[in-house]
C-alpha positions as semicolon CSV with decimal commas, in nm:
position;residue;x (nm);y (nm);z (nm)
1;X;12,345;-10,461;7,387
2;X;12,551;-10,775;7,516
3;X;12,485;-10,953;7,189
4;X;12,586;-10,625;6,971
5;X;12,904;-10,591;7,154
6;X;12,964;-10,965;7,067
7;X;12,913;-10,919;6,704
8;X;13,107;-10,578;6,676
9;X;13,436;-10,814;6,833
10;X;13,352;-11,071;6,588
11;X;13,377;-10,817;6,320
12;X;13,712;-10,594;6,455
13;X;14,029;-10,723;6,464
14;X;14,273;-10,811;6,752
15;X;14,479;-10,462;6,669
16;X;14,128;-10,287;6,639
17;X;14,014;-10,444;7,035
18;X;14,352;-10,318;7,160
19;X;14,267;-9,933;6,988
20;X;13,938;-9,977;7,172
21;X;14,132;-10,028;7,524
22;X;14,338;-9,716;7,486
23;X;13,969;-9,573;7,369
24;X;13,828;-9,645;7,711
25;X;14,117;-9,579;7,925
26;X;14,107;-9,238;7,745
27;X;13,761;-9,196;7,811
28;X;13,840;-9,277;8,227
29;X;14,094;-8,962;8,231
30;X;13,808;-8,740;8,035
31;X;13,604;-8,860;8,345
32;X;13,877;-8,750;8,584
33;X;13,885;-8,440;8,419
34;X;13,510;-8,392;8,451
35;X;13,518;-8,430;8,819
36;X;13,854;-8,206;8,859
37;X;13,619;-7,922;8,653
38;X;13,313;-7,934;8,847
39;X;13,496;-7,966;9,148
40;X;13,707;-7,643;9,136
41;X;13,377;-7,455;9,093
42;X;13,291;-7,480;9,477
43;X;13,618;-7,349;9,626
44;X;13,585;-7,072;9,291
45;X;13,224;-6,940;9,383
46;X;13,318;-6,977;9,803
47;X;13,565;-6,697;9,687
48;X;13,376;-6,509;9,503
49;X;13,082;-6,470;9,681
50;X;13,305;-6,436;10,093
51;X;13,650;-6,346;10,028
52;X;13,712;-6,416;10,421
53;X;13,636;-6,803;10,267
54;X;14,033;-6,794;10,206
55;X;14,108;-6,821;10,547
56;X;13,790;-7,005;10,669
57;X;13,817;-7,318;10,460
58;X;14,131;-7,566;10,495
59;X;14,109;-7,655;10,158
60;X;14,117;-7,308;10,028
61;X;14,394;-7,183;10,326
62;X;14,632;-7,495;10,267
63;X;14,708;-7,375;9,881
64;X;14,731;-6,976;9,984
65;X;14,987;-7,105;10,194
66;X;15,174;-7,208;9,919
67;X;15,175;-6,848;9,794
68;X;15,228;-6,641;10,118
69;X;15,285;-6,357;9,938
70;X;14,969;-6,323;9,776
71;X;14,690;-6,078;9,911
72;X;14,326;-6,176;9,881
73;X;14,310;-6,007;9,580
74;X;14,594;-6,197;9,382
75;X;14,436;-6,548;9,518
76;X;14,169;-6,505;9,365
77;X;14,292;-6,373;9,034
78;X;14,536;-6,678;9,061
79;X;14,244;-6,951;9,124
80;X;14,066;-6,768;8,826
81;X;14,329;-6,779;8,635
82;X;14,417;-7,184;8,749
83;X;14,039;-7,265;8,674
84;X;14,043;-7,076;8,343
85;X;14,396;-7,335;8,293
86;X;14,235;-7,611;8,398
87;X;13,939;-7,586;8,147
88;X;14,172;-7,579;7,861
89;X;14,353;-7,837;7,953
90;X;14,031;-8,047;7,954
91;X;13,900;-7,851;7,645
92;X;14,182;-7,971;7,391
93;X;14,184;-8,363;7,583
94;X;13,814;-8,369;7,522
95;X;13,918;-8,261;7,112
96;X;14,208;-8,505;7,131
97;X;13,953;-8,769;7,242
98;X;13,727;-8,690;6,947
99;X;14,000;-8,716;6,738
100;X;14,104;-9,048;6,860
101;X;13,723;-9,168;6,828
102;X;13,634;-9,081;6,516
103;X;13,997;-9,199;6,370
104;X;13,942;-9,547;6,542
105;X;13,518;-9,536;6,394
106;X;13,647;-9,451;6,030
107;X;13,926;-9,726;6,022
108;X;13,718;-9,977;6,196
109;X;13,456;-9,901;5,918
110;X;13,754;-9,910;5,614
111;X;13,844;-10,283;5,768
112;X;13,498;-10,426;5,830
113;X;13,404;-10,275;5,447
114;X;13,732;-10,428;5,306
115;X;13,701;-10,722;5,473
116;X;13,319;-10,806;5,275
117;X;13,409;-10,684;4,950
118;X;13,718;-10,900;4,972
119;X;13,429;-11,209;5,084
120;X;13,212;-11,158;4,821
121;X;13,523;-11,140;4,544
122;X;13,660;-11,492;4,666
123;X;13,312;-11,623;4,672
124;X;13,217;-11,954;4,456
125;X;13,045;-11,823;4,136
126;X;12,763;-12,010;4,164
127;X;12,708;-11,765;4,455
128;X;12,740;-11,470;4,263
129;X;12,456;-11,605;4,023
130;X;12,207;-11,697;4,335
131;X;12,225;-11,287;4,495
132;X;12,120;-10,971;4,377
133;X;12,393;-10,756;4,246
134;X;12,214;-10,458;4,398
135;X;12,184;-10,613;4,725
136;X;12,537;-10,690;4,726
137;X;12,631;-10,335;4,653
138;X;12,402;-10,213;4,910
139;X;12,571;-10,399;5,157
140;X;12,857;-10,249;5,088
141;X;12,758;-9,878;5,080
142;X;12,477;-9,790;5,214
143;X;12,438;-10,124;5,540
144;X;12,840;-10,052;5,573
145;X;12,754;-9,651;5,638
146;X;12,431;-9,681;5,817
147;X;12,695;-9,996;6,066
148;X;12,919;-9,624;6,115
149;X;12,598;-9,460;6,243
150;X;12,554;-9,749;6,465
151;X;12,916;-9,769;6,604
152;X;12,918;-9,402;6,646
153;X;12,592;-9,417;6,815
154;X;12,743;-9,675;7,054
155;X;13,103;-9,485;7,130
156;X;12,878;-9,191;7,203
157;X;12,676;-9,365;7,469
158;X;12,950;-9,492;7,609
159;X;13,148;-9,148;7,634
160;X;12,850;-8,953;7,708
161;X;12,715;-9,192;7,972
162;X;13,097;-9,165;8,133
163;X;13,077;-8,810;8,169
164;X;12,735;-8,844;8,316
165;X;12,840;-9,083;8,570
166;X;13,165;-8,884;8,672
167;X;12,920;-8,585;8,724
168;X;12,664;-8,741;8,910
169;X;12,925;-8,911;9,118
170;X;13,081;-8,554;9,182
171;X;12,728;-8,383;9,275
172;X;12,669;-8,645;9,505
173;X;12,972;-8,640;9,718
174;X;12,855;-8,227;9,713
175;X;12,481;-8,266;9,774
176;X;12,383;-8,631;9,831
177;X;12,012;-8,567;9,823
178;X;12,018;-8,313;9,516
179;X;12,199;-8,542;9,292
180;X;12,021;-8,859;9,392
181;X;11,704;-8,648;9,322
182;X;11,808;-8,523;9,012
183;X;11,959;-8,826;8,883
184;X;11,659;-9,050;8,934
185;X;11,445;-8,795;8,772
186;X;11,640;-8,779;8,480
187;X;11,697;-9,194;8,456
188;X;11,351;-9,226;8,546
189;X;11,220;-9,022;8,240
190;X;11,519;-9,118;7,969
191;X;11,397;-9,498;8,063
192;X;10,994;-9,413;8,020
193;X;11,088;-9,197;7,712
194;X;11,296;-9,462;7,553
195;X;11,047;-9,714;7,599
196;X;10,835;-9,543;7,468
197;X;10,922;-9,491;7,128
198;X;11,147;-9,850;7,120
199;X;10,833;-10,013;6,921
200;X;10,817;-9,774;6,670
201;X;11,154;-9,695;6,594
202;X;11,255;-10,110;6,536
203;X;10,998;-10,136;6,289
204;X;11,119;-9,780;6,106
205;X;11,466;-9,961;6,121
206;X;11,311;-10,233;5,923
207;X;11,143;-10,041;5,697
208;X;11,462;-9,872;5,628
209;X;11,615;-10,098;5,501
210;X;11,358;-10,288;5,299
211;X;11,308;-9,951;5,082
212;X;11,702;-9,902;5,095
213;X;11,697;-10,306;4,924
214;X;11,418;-10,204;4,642
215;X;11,591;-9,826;4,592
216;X;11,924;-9,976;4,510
217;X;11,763;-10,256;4,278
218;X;11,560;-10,013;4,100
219;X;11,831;-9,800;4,048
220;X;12,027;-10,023;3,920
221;X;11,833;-10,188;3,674
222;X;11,717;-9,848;3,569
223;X;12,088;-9,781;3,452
224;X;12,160;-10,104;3,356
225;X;11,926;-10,115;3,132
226;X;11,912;-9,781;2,971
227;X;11,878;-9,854;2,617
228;X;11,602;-10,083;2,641
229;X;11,395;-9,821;2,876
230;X;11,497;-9,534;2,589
231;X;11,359;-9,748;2,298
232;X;11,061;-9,851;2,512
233;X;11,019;-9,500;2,652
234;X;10,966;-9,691;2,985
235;X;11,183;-9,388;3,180
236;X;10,899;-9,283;3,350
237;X;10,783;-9,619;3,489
238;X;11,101;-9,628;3,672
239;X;11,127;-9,331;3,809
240;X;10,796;-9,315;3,899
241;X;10,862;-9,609;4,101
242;X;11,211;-9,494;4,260
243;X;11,027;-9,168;4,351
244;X;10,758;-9,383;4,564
245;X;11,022;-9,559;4,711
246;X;11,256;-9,265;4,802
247;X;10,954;-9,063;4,957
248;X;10,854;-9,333;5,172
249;X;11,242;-9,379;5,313
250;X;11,237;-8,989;5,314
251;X;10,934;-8,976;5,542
252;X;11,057;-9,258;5,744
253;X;11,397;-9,070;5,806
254;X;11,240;-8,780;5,892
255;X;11,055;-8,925;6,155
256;X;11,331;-9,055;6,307
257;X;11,542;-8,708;6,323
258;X;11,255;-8,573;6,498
259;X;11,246;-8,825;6,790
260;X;11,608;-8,787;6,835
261;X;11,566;-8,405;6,883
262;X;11,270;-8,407;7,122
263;X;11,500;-8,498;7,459
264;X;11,697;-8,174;7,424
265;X;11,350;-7,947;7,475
266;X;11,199;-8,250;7,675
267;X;11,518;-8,229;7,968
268;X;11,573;-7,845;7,935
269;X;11,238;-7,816;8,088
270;X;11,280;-8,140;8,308
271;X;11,653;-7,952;8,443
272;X;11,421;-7,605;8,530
273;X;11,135;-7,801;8,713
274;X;11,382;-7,991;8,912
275;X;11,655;-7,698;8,988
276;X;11,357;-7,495;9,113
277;X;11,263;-7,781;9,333
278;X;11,620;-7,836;9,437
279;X;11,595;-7,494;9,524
280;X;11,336;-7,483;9,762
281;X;11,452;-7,808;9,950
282;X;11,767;-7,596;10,005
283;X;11,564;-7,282;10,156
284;X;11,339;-7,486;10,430
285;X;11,626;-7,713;10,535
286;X;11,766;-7,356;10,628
287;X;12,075;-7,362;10,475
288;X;12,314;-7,019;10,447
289;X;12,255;-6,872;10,129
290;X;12,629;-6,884;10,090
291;X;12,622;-7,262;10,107
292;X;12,328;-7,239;9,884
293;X;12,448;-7,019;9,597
294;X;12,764;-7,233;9,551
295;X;12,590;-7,576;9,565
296;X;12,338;-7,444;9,290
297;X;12,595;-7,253;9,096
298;X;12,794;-7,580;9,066
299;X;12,460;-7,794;9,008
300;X;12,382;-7,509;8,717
301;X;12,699;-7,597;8,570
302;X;12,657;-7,969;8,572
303;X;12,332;-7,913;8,456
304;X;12,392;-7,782;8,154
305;X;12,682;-7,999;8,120
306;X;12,442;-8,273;8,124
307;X;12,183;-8,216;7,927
308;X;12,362;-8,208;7,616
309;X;12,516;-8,560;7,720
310;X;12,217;-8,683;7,800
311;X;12,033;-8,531;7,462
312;X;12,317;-8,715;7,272
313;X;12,253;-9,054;7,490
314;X;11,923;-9,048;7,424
315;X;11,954;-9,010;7,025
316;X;12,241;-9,261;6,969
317;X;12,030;-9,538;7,139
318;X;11,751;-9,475;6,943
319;X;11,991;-9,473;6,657
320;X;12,094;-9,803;6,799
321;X;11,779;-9,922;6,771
322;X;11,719;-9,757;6,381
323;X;12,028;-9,918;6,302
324;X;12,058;-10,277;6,450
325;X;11,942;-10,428;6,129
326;X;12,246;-10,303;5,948
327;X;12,523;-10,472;6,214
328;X;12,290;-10,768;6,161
329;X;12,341;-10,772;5,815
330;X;12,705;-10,700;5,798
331;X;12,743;-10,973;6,107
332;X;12,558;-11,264;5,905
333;X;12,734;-11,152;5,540
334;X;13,075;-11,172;5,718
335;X;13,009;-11,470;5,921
336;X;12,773;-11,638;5,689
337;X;13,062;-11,667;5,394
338;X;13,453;-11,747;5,477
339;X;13,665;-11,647;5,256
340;X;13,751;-11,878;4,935
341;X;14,091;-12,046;4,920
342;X;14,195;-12,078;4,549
343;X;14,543;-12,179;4,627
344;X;14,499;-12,514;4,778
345;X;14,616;-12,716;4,522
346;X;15,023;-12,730;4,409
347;X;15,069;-12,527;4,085
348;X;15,119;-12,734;3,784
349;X;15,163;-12,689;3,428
350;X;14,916;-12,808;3,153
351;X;15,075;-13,103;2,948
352;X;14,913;-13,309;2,787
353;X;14,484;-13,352;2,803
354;X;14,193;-13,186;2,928
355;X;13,962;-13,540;3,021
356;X;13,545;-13,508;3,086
357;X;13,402;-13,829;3,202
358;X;13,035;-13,882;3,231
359;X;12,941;-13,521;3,369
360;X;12,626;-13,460;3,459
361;X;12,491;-13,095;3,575
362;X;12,194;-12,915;3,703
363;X;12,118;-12,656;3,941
364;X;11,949;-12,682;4,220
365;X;11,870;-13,037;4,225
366;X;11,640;-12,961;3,846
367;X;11,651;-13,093;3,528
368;X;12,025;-13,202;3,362
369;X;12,123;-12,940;3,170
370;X;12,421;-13,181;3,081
371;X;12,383;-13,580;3,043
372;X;12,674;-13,783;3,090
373;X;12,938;-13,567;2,878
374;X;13,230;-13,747;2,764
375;X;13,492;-13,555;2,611
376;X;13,908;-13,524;2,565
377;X;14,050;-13,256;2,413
378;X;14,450;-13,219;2,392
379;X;14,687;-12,974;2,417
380;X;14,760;-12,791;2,156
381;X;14,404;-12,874;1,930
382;X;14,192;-12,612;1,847
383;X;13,762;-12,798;1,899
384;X;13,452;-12,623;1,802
385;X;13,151;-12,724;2,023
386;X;12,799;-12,634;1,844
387;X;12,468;-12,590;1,940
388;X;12,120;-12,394;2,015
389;X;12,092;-12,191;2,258
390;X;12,022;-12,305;2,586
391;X;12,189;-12,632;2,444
392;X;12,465;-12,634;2,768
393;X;12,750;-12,491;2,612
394;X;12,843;-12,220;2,821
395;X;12,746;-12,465;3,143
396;X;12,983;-12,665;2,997
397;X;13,321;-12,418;2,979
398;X;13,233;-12,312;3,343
399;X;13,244;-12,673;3,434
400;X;13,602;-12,671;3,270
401;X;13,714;-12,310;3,415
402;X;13,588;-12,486;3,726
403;X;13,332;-12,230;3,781
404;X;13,083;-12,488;3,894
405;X;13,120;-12,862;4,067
406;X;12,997;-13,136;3,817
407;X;12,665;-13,297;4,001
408;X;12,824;-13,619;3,910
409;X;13,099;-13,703;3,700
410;X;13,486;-13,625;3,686
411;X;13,693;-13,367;3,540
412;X;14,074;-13,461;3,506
413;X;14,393;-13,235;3,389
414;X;14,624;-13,408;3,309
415;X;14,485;-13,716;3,468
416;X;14,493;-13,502;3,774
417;X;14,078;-13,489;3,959
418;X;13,994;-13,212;4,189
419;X;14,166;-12,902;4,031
420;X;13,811;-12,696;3,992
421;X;13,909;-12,511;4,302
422;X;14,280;-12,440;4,147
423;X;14,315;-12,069;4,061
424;X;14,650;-12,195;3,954
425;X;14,445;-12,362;3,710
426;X;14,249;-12,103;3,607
427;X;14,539;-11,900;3,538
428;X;14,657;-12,127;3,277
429;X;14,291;-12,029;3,125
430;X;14,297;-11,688;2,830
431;X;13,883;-11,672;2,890
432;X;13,697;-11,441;2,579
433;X;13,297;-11,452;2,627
434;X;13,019;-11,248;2,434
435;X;12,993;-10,968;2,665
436;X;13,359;-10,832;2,690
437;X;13,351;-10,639;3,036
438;X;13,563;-10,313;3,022
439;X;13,645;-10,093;3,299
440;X;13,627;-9,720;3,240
441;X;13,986;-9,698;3,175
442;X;14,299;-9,702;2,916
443;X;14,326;-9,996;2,655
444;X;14,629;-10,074;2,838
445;X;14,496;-10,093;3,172
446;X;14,227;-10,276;3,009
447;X;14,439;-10,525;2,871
448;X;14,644;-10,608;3,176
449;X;14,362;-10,576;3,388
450;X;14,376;-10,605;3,739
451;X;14,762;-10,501;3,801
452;X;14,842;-10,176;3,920
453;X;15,033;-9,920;3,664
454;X;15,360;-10,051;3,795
455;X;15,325;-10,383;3,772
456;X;15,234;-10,325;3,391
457;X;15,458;-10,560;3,134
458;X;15,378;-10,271;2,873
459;X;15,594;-10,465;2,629
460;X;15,364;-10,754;2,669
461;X;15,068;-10,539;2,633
462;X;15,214;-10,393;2,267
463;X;15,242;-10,808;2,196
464;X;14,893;-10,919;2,222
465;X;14,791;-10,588;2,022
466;X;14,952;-10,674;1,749
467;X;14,856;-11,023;1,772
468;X;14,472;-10,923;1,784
469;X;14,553;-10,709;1,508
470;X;14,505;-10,347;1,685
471;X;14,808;-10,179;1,635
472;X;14,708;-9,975;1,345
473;X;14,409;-9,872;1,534
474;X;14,579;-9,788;1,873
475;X;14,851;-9,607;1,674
476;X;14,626;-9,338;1,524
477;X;14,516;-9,266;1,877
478;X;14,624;-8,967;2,051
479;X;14,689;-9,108;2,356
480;X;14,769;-9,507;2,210
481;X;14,756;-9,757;2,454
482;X;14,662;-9,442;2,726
483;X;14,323;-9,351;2,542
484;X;13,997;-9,408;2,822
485;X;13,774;-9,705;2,657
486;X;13,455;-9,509;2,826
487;X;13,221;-9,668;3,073
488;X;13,147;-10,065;2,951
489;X;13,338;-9,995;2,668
490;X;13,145;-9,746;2,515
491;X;13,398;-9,580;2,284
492;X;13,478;-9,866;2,079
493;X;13,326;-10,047;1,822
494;X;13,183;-10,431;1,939
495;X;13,462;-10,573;1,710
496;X;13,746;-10,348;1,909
497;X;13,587;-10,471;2,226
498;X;13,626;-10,829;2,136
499;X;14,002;-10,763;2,063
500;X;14,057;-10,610;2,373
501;X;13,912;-10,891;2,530
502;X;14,127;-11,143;2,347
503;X;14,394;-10,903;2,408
504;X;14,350;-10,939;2,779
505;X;14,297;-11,317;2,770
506;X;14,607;-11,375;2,607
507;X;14,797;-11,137;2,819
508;X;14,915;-11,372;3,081
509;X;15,049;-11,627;2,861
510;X;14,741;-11,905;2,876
511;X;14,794;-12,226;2,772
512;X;14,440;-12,246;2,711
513;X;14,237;-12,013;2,494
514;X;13,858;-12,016;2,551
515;X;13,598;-11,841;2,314
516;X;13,242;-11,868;2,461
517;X;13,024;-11,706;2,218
518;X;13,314;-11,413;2,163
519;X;13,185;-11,320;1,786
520;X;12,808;-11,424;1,786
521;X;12,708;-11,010;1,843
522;X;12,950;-10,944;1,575
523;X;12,868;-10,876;1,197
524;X;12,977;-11,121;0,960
525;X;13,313;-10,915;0,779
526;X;13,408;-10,840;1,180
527;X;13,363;-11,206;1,312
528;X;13,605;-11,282;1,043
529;X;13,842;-11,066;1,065
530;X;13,860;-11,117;1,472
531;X;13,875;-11,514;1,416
532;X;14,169;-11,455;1,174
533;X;14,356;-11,288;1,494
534;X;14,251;-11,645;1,667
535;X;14,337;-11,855;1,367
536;X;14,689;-11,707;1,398
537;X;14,735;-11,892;1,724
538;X;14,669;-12,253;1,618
539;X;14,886;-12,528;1,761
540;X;15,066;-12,252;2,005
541;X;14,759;-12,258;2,216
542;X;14,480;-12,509;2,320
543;X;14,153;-12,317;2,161
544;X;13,815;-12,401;2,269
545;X;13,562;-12,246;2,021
546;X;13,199;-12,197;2,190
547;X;12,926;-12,075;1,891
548;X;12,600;-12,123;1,717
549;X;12,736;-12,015;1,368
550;X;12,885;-12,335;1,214
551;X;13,117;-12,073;0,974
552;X;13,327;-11,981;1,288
553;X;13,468;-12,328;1,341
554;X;13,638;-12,370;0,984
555;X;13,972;-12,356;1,108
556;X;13,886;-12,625;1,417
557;X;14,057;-13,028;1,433
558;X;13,746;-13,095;1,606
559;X;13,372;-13,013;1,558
560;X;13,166;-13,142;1,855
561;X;12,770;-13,062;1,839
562;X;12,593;-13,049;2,184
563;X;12,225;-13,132;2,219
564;X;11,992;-13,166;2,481
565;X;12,307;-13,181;2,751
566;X;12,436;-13,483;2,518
567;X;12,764;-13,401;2,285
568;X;12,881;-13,630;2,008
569;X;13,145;-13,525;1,757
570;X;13,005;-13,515;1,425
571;X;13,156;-13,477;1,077
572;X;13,083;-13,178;0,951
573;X;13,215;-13,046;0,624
574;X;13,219;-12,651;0,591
């Protein structure tokens, strides 16, 4: 528990520990409460059961003083009436404390789910390419909602166990012997029955979340890849396997909703076998049956006052159990990966050469996929760079994005080592690749992705249209720039998608215009007409041209052909 509470403060904010003092200071005058509402029921069944109490009992006789006026008759209706009072006064605290609990659980949650999306964003992308997308995402949904289960199982034993303290402490001072009696009983067995299933439930935890790991991949590669499994007719396979997975989480869960239920039937017949005892230790030590009616009548109440508590104590720490692995996960995501700083470097502005000098690359510690590349390319040329596929190319524009650390080598800007890190940098960078990525969204939006509507230079976005050569088509729209591209995309045509996407890169005003593979899934007539858009920005823009079709790079200063990680510039008449 120690080492859960030190990885839930790891994971909270300063602001966030503060809500959580006010939390438990709250929880102290519930307690109060508690006490004040079990301990009006003595003097409230004295009454009832020996008016002539009013007078006999000091307690009772120093507040009828206060109301001298009052006949026996009134009291009582008064200290009814006060009790009834009293209970709704600690009725709508207890809902204002619920309130405050489940507002402090759902922001905590927000921040702590915030907090790792905004980690993995700013991560390196090299560690982007090393995890599973559908991990990642399950992290963030499903481990970030099963971490609420586990915070909410933890506030609860914390209230809960409060309340059952402040009772316990009140039955005592009442009945020393009874509550003792009744409170080892009831420790005794929630101890026993909690070690009991501990075993099982840890390794259903684990389970859990191993099936929650190959549920989210599955899914996710089912839909990914959706065209492939229609032309394949391959459906079934996948959802045969989803199905598997799914029934084995279901039967998993299931099991663990019916352990947490069993202490509420297990400590309703627990509370009857030990009131009836209670009862007869009462009768032989002699007691008057006045004395002995209130005592139990108050111990009734506090019974079943307690075994809901202790039902809901019993469930959230096998919950705690169910759900560890998930605050383990979130813990070691959080902890494991600081946040990125791209801004570390001075902004500058792109002058006069991009310089590569003997770079070398390979992942991993394997094979070069680049051998001591030596290359200069200056502002304002437009360079072609050919070769196979799997030749390096597109290692080789991350290296210059700064997507990925050379494994020896140097790349300079201006003369100027180190930037890779730079977002400045990469901000000076219009970046087109094969596989334009489109949000489910308006062309406009699209275009200046990543600002909010407001923030939108929509005169800028009318620009690049009409510099990629889609005004005609976005002016037969309905909607124009407002029409919804469709999930991926999937309302335009490939060569509309690659506009957009040039669209977008040129949005911000780059000073550098990179094209890694943008045309190759393009037909011939549509690669043309989306290179005449780029052939329109020659000698306003630096233009790196990344293909396998040698036709692309007529319009290029420079032809370099890369082979086997090696690049040499080679004459090349098209």
């Amino acid at each position: 528990m120690i080492n859960a509470l030190k990885k839930i403060n790891f994971l909270i904010t300063k602001r966030q520990r503060k809500g959580l003092v006010i939390l438990t200071l709250l929880l102290f005058a519930g307690m109060i409460l508690e006490i004040f509402g079990l301990g009006i029921l003595i003097p409230v069944i004295s009454i009832l059961m020996d008016p002539e109490m009013i007078d006999k009992n000091p307690f009772i006789l120093s507040i009828k003083i206060l109301f001298n006026d009052f006949s026996h008759q009134k009291f009582i209706l008064f200290f009814l009436l006060a009790t009834v009072f009293l209970y709704s006064i600690k009725t709508i605290f207890l809902i204002f404390l619920t309130h405050k609990q489940n507002r402090f659980l759902n922001n905590t949650i927000a921040y702590i789910s915030n907090n790792l999306f905004s980690i993995y964003l700013n991560q390196p992308y090299e560690f982007h390419i090393k995890r599973n997308t559908s991990e990642l995402i399950k992290n963030l949904q499903v481990e970030i909602n099963l971490l609420s289960a586990f915070l909410q199982s933890l506030i609860t034993v914390f209230i809960e166990g409060g309340f059952m303290l402040s009772i316990i402490a009140t039955l005592i001072y009442i009945e020393p012997f009874g509550a003792i009696f009744i409170g080892l009983i009831y420790g005794f067995l929630s101890v026993l029955f909690l070690q009991f299933t501990k075993k099982k439930i840890n390794q259903w935890g684990k389970f859990r979340q191993k099936l929650d790991n190959q549920v989210s991949k599955i899914a996710l590669e089912g839909i990914g890849g959706i065209k492939d499994i229609l032309i394949l007719g391959k459906a079934s396979f996948f959802v045969d396997e989803f199905s598997k997975k799914n029934y084995f989480k279901s039967r998993i869960n299931s099991n663990q909703s019916t352990i947490s239920q069993i202490p509420r039937f297990y400590f309703e017949l627990i509370s009857i076998i030990g009131l009836v005892t209670f009862i007869l230790f009462l009768l032989f030590e002699g007691k008057d049956l006045t004395i002995i009616i209130t005592t139990l009548g108050v111990f009734v109440a506090a019974t079943f006052r307690m075994i809901p508590s202790l039902n809901r104590i019993i469930a959230a720490s096998q919950s705690l159990k169910y759900y560890k692995s998930s605050l383990d996960i979130i813990y070691n995501e959080t902890k494991g990966f600081g946040k990125v700083n791209f801004n570390h470097l001075e902004k500058f502005n792109f002058k006069n050469k991009i310089e590569l000098k003997n770079i070398h690359f390979n992942f991993n510690n394997s094979i070069n996929i680049l051998n001591g590349i030596n290359l200069t390319i200056r502002k304002g040329e437009t360079i072609g760079i050919i070769g196979e596929s799997g030749s390096g190319k597109s290692t080789l524009i991350d290296l210059i994005l700064g997507l990925h650390l050379p494994t020896s080598g140097e790349i300079l800007i201006d003369s100027v080592p180190d930037f890779q890190m730079s977002q400045s940098w990469r901000n000076k960078i219009g970046y087109v690749s094969q596989a334009i990525y489109l949000t489910d969204d308006t062309i406009e939006n699209n275009v200046a992705f990543g600002l909010p509507n407001n923030k939108i230079d929509k005169a800028r976005v009318i620009e690049v249209i009409k510099q990629v050569q889609l005004e005609k088509f976005t002016t037969n729209l309905e909607l124009g720039l407002n029409t919804t591209v469709g999930e991926r995309g999937i309302q335009l045509s490939g060569g509309q998608m690659q506009r957009i996407g040039i669209a977008r890169a040129l949005y911000n005003h780059p000073n550098i215009l990179i094209l890694d593979e943008a045309t190759s899934a393009l037909d011939i007539k549509t690669e043309s007409d989306v290179m005449k858009s780029v052939d329109n920005l020659k000698g306003d823009k630096t233009v790196i041209i990344i293909t396998h079709r040698l036709k692309t790079l007529r319009k290029c200063d420079t032809i370099y052909r890369l082979v086997d990680g090696r690049i040499k510039m080679v004459p090349i008449t098209i």
